[in-house]
MARVEXTOR-294292 format. One record per residue: residue number from 1; x, y, z of N, C-alpha, C in turn; residue in three letters. Coordinates in pm, whole numbers. Atoms other than C-alpha are relative to their C-alpha. Layout:
N
+-----+--------+--------+--------+--------+--------+--------+--------+--------+--------+------+
|  nr |    n_x |    n_y |    n_z |   ca_x |   ca_y |   ca_z |    c_x |    c_y |    c_z | rest |
+-----+--------+--------+--------+--------+--------+--------+--------+--------+--------+------+
| NUM |      X |      Y |      Z |      X |      Y |      Z |      X |      Y |      Z |  ALA |
...
+-----+--------+--------+--------+--------+--------+--------+--------+--------+--------+------+
REM end
This chain:
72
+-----+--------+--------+--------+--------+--------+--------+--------+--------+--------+------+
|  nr |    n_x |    n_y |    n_z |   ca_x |   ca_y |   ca_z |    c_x |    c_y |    c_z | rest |
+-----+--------+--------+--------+--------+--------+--------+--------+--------+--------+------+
|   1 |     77 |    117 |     36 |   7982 |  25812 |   4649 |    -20 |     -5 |   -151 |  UNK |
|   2 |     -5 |     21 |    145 |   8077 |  25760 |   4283 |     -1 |   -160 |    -22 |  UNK |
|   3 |     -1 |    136 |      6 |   7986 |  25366 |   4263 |     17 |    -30 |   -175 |  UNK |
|   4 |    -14 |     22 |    144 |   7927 |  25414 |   3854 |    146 |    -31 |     13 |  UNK |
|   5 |   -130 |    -38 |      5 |   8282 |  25529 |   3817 |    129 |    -93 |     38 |  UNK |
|   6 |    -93 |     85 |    -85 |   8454 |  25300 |   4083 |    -55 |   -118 |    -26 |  UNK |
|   7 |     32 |    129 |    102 |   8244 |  24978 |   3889 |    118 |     33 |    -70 |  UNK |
|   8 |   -134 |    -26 |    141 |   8407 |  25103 |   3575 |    147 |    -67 |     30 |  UNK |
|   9 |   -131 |     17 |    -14 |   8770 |  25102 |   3690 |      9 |   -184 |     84 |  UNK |
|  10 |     -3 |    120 |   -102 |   8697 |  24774 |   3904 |      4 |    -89 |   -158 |  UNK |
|  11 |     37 |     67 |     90 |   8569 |  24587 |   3598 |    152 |    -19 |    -99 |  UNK |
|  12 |   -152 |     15 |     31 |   8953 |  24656 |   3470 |    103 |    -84 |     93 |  UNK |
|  13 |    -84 |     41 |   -126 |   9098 |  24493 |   3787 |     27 |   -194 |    -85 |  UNK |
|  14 |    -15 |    162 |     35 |   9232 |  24126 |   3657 |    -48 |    -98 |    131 |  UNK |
|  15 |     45 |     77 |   -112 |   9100 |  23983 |   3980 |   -163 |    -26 |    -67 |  UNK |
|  16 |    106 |      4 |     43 |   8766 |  24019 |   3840 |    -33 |    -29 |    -89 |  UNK |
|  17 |     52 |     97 |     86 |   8805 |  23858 |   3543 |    -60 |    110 |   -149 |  UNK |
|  18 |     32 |    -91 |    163 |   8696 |  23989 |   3137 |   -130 |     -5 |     -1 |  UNK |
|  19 |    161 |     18 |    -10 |   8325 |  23911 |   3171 |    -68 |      9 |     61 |  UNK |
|  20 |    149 |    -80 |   -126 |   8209 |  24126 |   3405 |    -91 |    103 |    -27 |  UNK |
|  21 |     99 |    -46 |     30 |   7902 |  24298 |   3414 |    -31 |    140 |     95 |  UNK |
|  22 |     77 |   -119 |    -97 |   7787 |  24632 |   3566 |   -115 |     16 |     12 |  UNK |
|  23 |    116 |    -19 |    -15 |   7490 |  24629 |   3707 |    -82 |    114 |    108 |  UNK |
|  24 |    110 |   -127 |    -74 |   7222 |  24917 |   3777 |    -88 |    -54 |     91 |  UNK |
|  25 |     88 |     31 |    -41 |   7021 |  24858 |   4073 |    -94 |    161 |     19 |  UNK |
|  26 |    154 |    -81 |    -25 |   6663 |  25089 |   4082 |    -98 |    -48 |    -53 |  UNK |
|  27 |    112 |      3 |     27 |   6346 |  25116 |   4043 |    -89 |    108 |    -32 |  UNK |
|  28 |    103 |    -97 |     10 |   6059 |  25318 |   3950 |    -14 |    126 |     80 |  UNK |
|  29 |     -4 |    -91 |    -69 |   6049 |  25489 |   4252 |    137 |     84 |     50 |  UNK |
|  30 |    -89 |    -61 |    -22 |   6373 |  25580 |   4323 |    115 |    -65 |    124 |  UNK |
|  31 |    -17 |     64 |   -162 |   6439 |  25413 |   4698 |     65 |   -167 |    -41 |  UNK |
|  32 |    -41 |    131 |     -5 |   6667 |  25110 |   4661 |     66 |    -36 |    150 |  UNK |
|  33 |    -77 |     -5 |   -105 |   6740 |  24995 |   5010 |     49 |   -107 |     26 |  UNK |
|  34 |   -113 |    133 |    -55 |   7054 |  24795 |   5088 |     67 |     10 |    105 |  UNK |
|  35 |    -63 |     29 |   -152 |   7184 |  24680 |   5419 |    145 |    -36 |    -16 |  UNK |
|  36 |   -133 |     57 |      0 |   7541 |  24633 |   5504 |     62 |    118 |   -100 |  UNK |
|  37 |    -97 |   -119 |     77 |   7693 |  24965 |   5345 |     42 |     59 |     65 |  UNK |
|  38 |    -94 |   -136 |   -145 |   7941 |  25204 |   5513 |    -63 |    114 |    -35 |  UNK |
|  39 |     65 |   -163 |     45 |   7716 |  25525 |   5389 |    -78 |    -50 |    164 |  UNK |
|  40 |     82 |     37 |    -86 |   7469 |  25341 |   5680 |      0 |    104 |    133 |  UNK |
|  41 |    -21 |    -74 |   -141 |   7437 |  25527 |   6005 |     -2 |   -114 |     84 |  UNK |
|  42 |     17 |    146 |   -115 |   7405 |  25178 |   6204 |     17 |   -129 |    -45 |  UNK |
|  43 |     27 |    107 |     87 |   7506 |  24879 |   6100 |    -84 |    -77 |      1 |  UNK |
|  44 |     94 |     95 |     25 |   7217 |  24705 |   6135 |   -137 |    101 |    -80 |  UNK |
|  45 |    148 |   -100 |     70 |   7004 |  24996 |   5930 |     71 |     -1 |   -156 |  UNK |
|  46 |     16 |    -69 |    150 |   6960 |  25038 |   5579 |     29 |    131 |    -81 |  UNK |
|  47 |    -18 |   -138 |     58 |   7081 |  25297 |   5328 |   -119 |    -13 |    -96 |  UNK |
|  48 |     41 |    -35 |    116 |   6869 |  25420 |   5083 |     38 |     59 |   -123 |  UNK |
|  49 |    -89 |    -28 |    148 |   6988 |  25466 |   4728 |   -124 |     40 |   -107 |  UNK |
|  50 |     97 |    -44 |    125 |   6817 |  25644 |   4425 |      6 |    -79 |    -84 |  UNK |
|  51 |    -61 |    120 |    117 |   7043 |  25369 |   4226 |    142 |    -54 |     78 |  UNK |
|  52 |    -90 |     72 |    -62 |   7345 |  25161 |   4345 |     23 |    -84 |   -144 |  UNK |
|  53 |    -51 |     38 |    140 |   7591 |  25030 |   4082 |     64 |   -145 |     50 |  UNK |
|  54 |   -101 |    170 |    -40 |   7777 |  24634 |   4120 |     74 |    -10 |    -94 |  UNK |
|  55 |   -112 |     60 |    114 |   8022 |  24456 |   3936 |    -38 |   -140 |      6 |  UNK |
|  56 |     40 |    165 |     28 |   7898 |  24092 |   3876 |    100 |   -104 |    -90 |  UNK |
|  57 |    -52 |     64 |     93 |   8163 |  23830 |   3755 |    -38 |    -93 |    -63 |  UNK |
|  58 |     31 |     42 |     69 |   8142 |  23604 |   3507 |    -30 |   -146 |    107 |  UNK |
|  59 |     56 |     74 |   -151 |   8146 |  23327 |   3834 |   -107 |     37 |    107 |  UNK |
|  60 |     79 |    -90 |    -50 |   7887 |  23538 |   3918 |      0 |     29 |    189 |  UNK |
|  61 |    -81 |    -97 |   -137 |   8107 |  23690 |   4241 |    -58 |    152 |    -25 |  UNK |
|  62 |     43 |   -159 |    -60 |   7941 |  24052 |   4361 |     78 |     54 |     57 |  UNK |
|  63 |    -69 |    -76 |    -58 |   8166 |  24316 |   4362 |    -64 |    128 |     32 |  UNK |
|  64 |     76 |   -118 |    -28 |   8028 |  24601 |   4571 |     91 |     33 |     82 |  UNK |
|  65 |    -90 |    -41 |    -94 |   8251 |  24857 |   4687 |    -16 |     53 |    112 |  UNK |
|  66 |     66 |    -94 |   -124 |   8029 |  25036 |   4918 |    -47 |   -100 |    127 |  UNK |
|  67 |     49 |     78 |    -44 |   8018 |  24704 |   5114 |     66 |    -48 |    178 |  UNK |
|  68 |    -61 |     73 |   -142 |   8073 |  24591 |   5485 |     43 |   -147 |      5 |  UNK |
|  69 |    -17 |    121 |    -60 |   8056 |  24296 |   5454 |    164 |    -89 |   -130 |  UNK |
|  70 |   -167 |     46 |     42 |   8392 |  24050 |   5298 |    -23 |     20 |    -87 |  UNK |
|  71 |    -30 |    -62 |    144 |   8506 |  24144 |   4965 |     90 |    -73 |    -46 |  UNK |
|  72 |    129 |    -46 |     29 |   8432 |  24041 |   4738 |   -108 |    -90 |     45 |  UNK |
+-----+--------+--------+--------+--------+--------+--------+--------+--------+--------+------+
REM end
């Protein structure tokens, strides 16, 4: 579960365009919980993340690789 890393190299992908953005999701506490990830134990349950990384295009399309649901 390297999401930094696998942004990075995504953000090179010409599908995605020159003006994309990586974005950090956390908070204060630590607990970011997003639904619809294959880490999940159920798909209808929530992971919890300390931080979770995206790729945001400049059409502001969400690339998340850790994602169930269609891509992007």
């Amino acid at each position: 579960f390297w999401c930094e890393e696998n942004a990075w190299h995504l953000c090179v992908e010409p599908r995605v365009g020159e003006d994309a953005s990586v974005v950090v999701i956390t908070n204060a506490w630590r607990t970011v919980a997003l639904w619809h990830q294959r880490a999940a134990s159920r798909v209808d349950a929530p992971v919890v993340w300390d931080y979770h990384v995206i790729v945001v295009s400049r059409s502001a399309t969400v690339w998340d690789l850790d994602t169930r649901l269609a891509f992007p």
